[in-house]
C-alpha positions as a Python dict, from the first residue, in 0.01 Angstrom:
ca = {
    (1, 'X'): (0, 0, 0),
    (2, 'X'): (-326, 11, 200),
    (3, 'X'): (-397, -287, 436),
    (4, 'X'): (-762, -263, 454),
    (5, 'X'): (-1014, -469, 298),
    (6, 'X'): (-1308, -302, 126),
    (7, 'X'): (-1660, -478, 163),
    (8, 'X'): (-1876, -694, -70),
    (9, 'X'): (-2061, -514, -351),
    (10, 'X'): (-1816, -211, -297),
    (11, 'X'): (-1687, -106, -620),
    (12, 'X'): (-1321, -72, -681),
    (13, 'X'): (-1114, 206, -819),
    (14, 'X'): (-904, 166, -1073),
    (15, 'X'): (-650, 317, -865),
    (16, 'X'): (-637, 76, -633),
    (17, 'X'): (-668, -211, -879),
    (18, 'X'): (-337, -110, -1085),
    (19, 'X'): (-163, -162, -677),
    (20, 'X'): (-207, -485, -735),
    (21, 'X'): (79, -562, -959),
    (22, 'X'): (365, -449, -714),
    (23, 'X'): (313, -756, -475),
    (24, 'X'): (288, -1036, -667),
    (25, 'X'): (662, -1089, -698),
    (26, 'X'): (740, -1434, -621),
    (27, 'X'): (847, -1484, -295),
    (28, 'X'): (1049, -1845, -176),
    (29, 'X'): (867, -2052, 110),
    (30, 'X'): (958, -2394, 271),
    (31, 'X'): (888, -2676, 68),
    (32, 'X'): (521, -2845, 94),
    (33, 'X'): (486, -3207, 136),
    (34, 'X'): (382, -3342, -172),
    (35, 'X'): (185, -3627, -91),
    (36, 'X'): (250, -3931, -279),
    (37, 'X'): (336, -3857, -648),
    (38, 'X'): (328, -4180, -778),
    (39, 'X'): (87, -4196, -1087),
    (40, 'X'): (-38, -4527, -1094),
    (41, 'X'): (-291, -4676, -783),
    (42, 'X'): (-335, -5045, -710),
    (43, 'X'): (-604, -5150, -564),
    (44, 'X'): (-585, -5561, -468),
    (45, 'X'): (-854, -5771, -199),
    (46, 'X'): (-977, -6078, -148),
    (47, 'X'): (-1347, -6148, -247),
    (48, 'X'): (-1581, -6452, -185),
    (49, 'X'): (-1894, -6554, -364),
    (50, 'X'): (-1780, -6368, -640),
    (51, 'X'): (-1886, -6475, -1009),
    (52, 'X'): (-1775, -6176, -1212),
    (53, 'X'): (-1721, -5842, -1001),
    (54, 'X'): (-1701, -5540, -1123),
    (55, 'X'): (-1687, -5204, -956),
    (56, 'X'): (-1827, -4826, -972),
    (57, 'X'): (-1719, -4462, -868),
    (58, 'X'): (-1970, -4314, -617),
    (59, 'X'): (-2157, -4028, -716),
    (60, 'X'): (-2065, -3830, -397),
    (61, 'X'): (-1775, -3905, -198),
    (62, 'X'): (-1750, -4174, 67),
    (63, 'X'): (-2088, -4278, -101),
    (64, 'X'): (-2271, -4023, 52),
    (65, 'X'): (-2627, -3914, -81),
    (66, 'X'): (-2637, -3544, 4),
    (67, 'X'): (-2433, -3264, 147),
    (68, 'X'): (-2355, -2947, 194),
    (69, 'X'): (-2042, -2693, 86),
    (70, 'X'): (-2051, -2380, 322),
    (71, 'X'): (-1883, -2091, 250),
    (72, 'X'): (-1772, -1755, 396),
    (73, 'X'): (-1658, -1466, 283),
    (74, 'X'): (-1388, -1206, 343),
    (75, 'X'): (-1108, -1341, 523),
    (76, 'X'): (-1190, -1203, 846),
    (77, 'X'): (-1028, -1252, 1143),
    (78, 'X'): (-1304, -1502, 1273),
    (79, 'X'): (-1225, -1745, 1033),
    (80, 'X'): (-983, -1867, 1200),
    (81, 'X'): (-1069, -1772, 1547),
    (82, 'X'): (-1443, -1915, 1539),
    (83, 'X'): (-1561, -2123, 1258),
    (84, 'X'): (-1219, -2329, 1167),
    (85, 'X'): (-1179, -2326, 1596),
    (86, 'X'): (-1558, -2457, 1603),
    (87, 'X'): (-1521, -2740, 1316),
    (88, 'X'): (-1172, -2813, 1377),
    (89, 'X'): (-1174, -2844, 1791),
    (90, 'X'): (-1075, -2524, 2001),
    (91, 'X'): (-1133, -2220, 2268),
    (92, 'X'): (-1339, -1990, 2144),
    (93, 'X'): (-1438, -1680, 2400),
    (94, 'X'): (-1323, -1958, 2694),
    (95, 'X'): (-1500, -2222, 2606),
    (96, 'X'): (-1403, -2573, 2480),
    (97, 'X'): (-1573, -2655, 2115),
    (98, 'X'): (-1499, -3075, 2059),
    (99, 'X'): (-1514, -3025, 1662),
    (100, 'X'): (-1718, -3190, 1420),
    (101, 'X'): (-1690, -3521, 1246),
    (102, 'X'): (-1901, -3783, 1016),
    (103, 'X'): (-1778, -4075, 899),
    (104, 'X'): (-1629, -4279, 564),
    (105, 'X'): (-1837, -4492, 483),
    (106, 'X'): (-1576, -4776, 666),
    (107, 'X'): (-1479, -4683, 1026),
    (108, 'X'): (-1263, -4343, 933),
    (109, 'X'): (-1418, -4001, 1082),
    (110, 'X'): (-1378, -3721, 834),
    (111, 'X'): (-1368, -3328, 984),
    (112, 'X'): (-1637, -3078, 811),
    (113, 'X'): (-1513, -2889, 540),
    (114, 'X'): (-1565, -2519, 521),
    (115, 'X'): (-1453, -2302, 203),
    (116, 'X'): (-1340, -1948, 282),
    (117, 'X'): (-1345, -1674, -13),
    (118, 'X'): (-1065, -1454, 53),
    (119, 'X'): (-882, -1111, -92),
    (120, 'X'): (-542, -1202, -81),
    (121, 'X'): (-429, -887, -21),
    (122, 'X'): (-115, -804, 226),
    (123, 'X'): (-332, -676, 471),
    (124, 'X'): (-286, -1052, 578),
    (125, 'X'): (42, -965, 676),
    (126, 'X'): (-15, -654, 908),
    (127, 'X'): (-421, -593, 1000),
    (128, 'X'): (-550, -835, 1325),
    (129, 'X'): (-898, -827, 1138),
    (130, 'X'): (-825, -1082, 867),
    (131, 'X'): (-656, -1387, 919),
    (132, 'X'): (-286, -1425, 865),
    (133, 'X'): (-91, -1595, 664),
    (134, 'X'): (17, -1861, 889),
    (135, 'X'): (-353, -1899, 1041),
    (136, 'X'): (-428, -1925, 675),
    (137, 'X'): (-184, -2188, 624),
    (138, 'X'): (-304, -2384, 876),
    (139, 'X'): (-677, -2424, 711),
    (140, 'X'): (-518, -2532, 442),
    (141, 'X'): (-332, -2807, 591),
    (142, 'X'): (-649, -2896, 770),
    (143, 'X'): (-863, -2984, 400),
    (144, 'X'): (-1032, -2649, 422),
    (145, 'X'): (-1142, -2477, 100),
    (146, 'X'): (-944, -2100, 16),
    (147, 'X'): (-1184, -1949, -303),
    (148, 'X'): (-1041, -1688, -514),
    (149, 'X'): (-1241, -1352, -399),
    (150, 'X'): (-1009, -1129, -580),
    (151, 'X'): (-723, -896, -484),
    (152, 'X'): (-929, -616, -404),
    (153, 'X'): (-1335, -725, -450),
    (154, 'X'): (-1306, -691, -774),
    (155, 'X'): (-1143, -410, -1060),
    (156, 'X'): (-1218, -274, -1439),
    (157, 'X'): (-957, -571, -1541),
    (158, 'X'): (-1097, -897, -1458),
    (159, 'X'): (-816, -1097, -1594),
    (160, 'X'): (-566, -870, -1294),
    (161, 'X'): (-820, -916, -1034),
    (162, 'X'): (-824, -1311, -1061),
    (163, 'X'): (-448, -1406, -1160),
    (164, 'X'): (-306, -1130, -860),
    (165, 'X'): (-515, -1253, -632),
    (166, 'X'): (-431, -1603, -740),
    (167, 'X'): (-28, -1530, -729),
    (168, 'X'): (-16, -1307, -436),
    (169, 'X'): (-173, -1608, -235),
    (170, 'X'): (51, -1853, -414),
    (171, 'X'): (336, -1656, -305),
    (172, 'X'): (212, -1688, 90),
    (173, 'X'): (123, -2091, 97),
    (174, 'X'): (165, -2227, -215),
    (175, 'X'): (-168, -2283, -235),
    (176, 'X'): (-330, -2250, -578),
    (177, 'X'): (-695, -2113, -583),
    (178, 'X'): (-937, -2304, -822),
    (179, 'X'): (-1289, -2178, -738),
    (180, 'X'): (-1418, -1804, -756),
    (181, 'X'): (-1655, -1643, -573),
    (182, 'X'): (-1761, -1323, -737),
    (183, 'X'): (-1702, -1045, -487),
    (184, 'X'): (-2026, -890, -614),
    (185, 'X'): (-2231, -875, -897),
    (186, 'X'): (-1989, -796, -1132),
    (187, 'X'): (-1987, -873, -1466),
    (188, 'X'): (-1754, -1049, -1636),
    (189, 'X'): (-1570, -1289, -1400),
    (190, 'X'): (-1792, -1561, -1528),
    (191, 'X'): (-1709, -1567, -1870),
    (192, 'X'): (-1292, -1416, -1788),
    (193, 'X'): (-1260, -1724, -1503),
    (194, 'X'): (-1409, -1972, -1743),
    (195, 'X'): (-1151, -1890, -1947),
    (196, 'X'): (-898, -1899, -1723),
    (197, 'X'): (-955, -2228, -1571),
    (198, 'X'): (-1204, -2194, -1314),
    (199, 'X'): (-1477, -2445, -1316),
    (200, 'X'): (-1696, -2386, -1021),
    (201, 'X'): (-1794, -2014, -964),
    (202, 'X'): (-2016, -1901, -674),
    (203, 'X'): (-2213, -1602, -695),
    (204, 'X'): (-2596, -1445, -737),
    (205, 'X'): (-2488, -1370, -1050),
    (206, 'X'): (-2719, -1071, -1125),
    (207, 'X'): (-2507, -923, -1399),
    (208, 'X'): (-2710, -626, -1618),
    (209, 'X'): (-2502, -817, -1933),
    (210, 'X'): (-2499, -1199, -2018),
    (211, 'X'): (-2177, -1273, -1916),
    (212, 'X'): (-2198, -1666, -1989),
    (213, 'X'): (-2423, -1750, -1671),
    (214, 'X'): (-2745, -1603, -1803),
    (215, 'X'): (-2752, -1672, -2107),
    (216, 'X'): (-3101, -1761, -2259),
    (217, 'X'): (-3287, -1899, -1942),
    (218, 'X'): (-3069, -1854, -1728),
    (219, 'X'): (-2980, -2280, -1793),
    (220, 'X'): (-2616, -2220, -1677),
    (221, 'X'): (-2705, -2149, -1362),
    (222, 'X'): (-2781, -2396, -1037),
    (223, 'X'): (-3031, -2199, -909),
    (224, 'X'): (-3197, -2221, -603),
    (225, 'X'): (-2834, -2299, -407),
    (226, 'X'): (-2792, -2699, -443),
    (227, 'X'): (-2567, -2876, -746),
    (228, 'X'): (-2736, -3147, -858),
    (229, 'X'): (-2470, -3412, -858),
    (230, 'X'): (-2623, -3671, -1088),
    (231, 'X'): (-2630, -3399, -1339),
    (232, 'X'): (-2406, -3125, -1310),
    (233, 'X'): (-2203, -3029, -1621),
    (234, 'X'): (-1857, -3038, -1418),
    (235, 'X'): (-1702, -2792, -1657),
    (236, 'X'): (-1888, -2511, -1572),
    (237, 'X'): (-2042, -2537, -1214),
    (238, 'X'): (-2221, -2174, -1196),
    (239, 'X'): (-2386, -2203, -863),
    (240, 'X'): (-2606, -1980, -673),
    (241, 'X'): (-2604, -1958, -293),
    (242, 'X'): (-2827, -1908, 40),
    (243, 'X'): (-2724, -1602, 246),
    (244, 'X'): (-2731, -1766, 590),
    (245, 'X'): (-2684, -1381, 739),
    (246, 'X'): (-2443, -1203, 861),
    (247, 'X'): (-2501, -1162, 1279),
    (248, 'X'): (-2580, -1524, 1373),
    (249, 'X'): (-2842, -1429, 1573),
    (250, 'X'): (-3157, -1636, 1707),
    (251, 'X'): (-3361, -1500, 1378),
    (252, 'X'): (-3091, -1578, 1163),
    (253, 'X'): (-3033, -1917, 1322),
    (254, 'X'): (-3414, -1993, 1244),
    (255, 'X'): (-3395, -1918, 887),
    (256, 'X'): (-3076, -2101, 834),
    (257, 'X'): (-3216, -2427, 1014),
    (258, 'X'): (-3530, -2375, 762),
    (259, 'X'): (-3250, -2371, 453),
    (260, 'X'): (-3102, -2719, 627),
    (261, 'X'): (-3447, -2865, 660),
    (262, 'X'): (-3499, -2716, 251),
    (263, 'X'): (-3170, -2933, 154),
    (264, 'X'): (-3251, -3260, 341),
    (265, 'X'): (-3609, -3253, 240),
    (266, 'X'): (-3592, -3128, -147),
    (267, 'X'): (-3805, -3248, -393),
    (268, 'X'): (-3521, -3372, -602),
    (269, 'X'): (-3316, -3481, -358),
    (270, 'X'): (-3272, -3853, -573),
    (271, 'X'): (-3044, -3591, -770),
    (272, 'X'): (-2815, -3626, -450),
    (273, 'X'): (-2811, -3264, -361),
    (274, 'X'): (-2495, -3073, -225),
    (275, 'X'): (-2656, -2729, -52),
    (276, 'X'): (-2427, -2393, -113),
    (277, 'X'): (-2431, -2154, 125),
    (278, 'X'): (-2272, -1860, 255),
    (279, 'X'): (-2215, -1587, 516),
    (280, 'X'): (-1984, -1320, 576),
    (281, 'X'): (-2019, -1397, 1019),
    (282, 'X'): (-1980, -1473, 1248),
    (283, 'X'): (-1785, -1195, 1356),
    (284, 'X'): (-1523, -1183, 1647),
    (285, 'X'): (-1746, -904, 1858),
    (286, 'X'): (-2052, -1064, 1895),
    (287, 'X'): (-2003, -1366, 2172),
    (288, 'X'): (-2388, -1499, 2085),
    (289, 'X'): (-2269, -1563, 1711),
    (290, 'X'): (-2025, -1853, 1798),
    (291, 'X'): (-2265, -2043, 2018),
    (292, 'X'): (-2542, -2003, 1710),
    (293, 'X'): (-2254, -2102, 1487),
    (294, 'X'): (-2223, -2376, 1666),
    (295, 'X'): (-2591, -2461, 1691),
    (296, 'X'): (-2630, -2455, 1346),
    (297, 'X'): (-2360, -2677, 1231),
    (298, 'X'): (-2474, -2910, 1531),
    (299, 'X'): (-2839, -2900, 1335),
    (300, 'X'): (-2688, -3021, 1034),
    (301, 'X'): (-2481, -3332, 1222),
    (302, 'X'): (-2822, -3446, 1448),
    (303, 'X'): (-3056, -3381, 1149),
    (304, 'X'): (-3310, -3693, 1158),
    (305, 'X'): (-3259, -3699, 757),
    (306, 'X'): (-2887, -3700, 799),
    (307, 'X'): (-2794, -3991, 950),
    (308, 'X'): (-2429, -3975, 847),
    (309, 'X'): (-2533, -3968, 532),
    (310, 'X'): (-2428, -3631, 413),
    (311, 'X'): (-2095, -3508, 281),
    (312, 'X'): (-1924, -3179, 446),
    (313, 'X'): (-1729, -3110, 206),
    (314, 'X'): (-1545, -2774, 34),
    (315, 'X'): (-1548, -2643, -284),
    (316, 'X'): (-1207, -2779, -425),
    (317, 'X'): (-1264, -3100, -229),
    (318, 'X'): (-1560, -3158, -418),
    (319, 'X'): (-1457, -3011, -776),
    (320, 'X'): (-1131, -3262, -736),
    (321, 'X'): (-1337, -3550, -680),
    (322, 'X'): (-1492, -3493, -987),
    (323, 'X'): (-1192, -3390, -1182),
    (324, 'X'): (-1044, -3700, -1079),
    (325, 'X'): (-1309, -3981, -1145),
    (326, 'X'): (-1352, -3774, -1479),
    (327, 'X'): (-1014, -3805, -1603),
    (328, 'X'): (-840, -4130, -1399),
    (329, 'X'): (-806, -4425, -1676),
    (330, 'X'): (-861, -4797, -1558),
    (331, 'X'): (-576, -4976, -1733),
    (332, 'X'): (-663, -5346, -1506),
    (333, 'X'): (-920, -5471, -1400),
    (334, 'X'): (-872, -5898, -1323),
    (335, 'X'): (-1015, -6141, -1109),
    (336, 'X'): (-863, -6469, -1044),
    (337, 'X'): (-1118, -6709, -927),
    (338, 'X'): (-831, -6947, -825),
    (339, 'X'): (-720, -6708, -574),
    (340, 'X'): (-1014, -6547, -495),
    (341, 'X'): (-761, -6186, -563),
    (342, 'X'): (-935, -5938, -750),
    (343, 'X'): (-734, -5649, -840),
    (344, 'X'): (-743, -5276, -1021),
    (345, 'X'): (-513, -5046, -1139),
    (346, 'X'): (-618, -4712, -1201),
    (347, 'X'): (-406, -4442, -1385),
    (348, 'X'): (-380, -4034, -1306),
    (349, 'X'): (-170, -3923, -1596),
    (350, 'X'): (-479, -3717, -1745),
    (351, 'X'): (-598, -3593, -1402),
    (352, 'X'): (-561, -3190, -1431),
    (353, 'X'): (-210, -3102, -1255),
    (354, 'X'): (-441, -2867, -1060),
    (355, 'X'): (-650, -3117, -876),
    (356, 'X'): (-416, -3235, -551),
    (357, 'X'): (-684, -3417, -328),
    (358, 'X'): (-710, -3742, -580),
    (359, 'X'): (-952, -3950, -337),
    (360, 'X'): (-1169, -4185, -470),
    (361, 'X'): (-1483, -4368, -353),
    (362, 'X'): (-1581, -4734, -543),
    (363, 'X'): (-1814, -4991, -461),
    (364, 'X'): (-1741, -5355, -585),
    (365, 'X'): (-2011, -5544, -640),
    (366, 'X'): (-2068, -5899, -725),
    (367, 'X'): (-1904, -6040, -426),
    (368, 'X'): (-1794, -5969, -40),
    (369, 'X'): (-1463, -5787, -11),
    (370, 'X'): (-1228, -5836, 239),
    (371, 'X'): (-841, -5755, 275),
    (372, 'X'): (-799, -5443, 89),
    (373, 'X'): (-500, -5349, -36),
    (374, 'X'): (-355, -5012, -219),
    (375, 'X'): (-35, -4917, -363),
    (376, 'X'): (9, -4512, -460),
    (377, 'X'): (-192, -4435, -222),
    (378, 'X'): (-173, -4212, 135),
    (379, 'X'): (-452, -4451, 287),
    (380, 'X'): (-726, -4687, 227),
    (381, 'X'): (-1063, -4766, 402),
    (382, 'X'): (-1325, -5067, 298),
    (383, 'X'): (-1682, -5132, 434),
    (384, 'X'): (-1672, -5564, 385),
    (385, 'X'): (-2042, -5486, 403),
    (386, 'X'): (-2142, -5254, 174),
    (387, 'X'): (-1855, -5311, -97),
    (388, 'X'): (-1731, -4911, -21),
    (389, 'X'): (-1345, -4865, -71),
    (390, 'X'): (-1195, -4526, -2),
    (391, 'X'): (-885, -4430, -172),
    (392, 'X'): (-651, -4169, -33),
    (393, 'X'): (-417, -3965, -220),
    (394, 'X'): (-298, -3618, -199),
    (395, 'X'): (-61, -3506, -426),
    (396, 'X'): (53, -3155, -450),
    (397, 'X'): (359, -3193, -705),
    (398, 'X'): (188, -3106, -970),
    (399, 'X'): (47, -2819, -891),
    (400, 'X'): (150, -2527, -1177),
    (401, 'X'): (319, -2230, -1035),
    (402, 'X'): (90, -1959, -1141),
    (403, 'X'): (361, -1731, -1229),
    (404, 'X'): (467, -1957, -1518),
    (405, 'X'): (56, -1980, -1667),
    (406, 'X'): (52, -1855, -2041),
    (407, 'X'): (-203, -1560, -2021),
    (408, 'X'): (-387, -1450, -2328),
    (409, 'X'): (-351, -1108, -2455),
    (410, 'X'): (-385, -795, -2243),
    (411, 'X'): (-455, -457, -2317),
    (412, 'X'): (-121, -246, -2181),
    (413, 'X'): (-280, 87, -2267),
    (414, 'X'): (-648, 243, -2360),
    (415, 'X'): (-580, 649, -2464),
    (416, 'X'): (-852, 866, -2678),
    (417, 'X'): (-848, 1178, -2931),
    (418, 'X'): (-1122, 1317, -3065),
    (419, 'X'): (-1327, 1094, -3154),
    (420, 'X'): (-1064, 810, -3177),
    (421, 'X'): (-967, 533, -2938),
    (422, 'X'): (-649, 335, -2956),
    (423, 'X'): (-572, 32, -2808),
    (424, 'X'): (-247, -150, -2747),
    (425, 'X'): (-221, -516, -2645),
    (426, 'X'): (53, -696, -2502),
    (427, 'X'): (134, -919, -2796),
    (428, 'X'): (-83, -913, -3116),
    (429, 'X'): (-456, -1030, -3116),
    (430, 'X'): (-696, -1101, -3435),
    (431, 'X'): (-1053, -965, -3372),
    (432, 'X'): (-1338, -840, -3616),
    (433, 'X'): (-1628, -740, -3392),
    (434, 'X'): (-1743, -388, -3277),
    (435, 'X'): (-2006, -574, -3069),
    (436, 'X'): (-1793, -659, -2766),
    (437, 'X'): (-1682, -279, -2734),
    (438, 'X'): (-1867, -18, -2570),
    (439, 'X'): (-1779, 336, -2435),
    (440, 'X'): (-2003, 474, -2172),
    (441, 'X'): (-2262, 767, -2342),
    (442, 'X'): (-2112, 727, -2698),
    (443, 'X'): (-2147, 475, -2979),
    (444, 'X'): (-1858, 240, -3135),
    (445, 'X'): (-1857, 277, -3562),
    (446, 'X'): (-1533, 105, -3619),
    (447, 'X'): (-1272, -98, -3545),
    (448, 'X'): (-963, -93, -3751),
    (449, 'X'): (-589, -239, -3682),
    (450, 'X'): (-396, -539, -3668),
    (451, 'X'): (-141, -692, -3429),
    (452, 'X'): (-93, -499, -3126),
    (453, 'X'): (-257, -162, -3213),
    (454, 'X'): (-600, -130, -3254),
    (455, 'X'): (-879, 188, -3301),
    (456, 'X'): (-1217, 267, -3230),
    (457, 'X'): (-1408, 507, -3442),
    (458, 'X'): (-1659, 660, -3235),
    (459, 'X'): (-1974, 879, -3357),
    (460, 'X'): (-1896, 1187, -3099),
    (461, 'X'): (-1552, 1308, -2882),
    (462, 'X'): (-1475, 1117, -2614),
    (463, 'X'): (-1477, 1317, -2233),
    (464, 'X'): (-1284, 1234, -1949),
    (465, 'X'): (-1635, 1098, -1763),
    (466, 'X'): (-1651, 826, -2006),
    (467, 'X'): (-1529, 459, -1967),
    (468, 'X'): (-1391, 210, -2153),
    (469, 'X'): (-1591, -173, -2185),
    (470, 'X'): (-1494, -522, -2413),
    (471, 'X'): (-1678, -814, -2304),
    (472, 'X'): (-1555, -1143, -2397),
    (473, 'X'): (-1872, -1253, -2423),
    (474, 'X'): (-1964, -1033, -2697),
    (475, 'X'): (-1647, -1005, -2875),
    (476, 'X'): (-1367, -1173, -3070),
    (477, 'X'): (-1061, -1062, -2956),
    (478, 'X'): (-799, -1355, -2906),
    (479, 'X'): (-459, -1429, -2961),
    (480, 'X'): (-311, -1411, -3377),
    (481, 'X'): (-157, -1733, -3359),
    (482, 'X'): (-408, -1939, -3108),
    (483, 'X'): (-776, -1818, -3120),
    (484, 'X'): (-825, -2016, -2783),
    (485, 'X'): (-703, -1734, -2596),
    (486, 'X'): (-976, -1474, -2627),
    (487, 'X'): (-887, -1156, -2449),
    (488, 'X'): (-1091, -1130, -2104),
    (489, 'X'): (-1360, -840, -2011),
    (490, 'X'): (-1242, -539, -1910),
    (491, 'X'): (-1545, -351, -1754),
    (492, 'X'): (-1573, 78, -1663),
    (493, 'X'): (-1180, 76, -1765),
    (494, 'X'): (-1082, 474, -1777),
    (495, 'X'): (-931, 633, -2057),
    (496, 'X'): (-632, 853, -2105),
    (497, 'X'): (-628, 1149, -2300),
    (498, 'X'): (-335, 1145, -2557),
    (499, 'X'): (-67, 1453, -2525),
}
């Protein structure tokens, strides 16, 4: 098994994708505390010159109006060693960094949020320039962000490249990956981690074929690096991002201070803007790039338009706090004017199994709060003030084992004669479209089968040079008996010659 990591935008042999497979046995680790479980949360407080209160999710967490989510990419070493040592509180290259915090909202301070894109590979294991799997560990316990980046930057089978890179990382932390960034342009992963489950996916999506992001004016896609959070479709978060650069040097520091300034100062910023951004540096060899790092997330905290106002957060921080004000159920709401008690119970039985950090910002209005209260919760903040309450909750329980996922169908084998293809899936798939196939310098005039084994008719011999393509997003391959597994894109697969 090799333990290096190939770069962004390199492509990937298939050779090296099929190594994937041998290390995703599951492994056991020590259990995780699971937060608290408990499914219902009760809020109860005291409120005074109330007449009939009543109460709202925040857009934003903690109320905030803006934000950004920073990523970077890789897994490098410096992960760990500069930016989660900068945000966090460390030594870096001698020097004492006191970490960065904002606030709550109601007296709690919060540590910035960084989401790192990773191949979760095992050169974790055994190379000192990524971080390991204990250093990874570690950001995780700390609220930090870890975004599927693939195995191996990518492969031909884009259904492998997400779920190995998804188990082998499982198997190290028991951590389950919920955002993608596409290691390059690829195409594919939108439409294949759609399907799988992935709602926010990071890229600059420049796919040659629509692959669900680019589809007729390009509406799918939050261009220009910022979500809009008053009216983001939550179900499919396709986001572009800034390159802040990759050497942290004083040019690069200028043109990342001019993306801040383009973030805080944006036209539609009433949307309540989160920024996306990303950077493969600092790297561990260049002393200058921590101090710049440093400069520049200090830019963001003494911004004159910040003000505390804007949320650090990560990607899955952010994509929970939408899954969970999207699917938690308000079963009582009751004020007792008697008692001046005003209480709410809110329940997280539909909340996606996936979604572990269950926090929730409110504000109550129609009264002044005081004396706040929660059951099912790990902690509770209120701003008597404004009317903010911050609800608490991790809960990791949950979580589904990605080993035990029901996959839709694969293709176990893709092996030519003549002018003939044949194709054998896993278990047996329906389809009746030629469109979503296509074989590199020949042309697809049939498709006949049923079940597992399936043929393409092609109008001239197939050669060892050519390769093998089905897009999802063209095609209508899915399972027999549930058509809402559609078989994933398999892109430049190569072909075997039949004895």
């Amino acid at each position: 098994m090799s333990t290096s990591l190939t770069q962004c935008n390199r492509p990937v042999t298939a050779g090296r994708q099929m190594e994937a497979s041998s290390i995703v046995t599951p492994i056991v680790l020590p259990a995780v505390n699971s937060g608290d479980t408990s499914r219902l949360v009760s809020i109860e407080m005291d409120i005074k010159k109330a007449k009939i209160p009543h109460f709202r999710f925040t857009d934003l967490a903690y109320n905030k109006s803006k934000g950004f989510m920073l990523m970077k990419d890789d897994g490098l070493a410096s992960d760990y060693t500069i930016v989660y040592k900068i945000l966090s509180g460390g030594v870096v290259n001698g020097k004492k960094y006191p970490g960065f915090t904002y606030t709550d909202g109601a007296g709690k301070n919060i540590g910035y949020k960084y989401s790192f894109a990773i191949n979760p590979n095992e050169a974790h294991g055994s190379s000192a320039n990524v971080t390991s799997w204990p250093q990874i560990m570690e950001i995780i316990s700390k609220g930090h962000s870890i975004m599927n980046h693939t195995l191996f930057h990518g492969g031909t089978d884009k259904l492998k490249a997400i779920k190995d890179a998804e188990k082998n990382l499982w198997n190290h932390t028991h951590y389950r990956m919920t955002e993608i960034v596409i290691p390059s342009n690829d195409e594919g992963f939108v439409a294949s981690g759609l399907q799988l489950g992935y709602h926010l996916i990071s890229s600059e999506f420049g796919e040659p074929i629509p692959d669900g992001n680019n589809s007729p004016g390009n509406e799918n896609v939050s261009w220009g690096s910022v979500i809009r959070m008053k009216t983001q479709n939550f179900n499919k978060v396709l986001i572009s991002r800034t390159n802040l650069g990759d050497q942290w040097n004083p040019e690069e520091l200028k043109n990342a201070k001019s993306y801040v300034d383009d973030v805080f100062n944006h036209p539609e910023k009433d949307k309540k803007l989160i920024g996306a951004a990303f950077s493969h540096g600092p790297f561990g060899d260049k002393k200058e790039g921590a101090e710049i790092f440093f400069e520049f997330i200090n830019y963001i905290k003494n911004h004159p338009a910040n003000r505390d106002s804007a949320w650090m957060t990560s990607s899955k921080e952010l994509m929970d706090y939408e899954k969970t004000k999207a699917k938690v159920k308000i079963i009582k709401e009751k004020y007792d004017p008697g008692t001046g008690k005003y209480h709410i119970t809110l329940d997280m039985k539909a909340v996606d199994p996936n979604v572990i950090y269950r926090n929730m910002s409110l504000i109550v209005n129609g009264g002044e709060i005081s004396n706040v209260k929660a059951t099912g919760t790990n902690d509770v903040t209120f701003n008597a003030k404004t009317g903010l309450i911050n609800i608490y909750k991790t809960d990791r329980s949950k979580v589904r084992d990605p080993f035990k996922d029901k996959l839709p169908p694969q293709i176990s084998k893709i092996s030519y004669q003549g002018n003939v293809i044949t194709i054998v899936y896993d278990i047996p798939v329906k389809q009746s479209k030629t469109t979503g196939y296509e074989i590199t310098g020949n042309k697809v005039l049939q498709l006949k089968g049923s079940g597992k084994v399936w043929q393409l008719l092609l109008q001239n011999p197939v050669t060892e040079k050519q390769t093998f393509f089905y897009r999802m997003q063209r095609g209508d391959a899915s399972q027999a008996d549930d058509p809402s597994f559609r078989v994933c894109t398999y892109a430049g697969s190569p072909l075997l010659k039949e004895n």
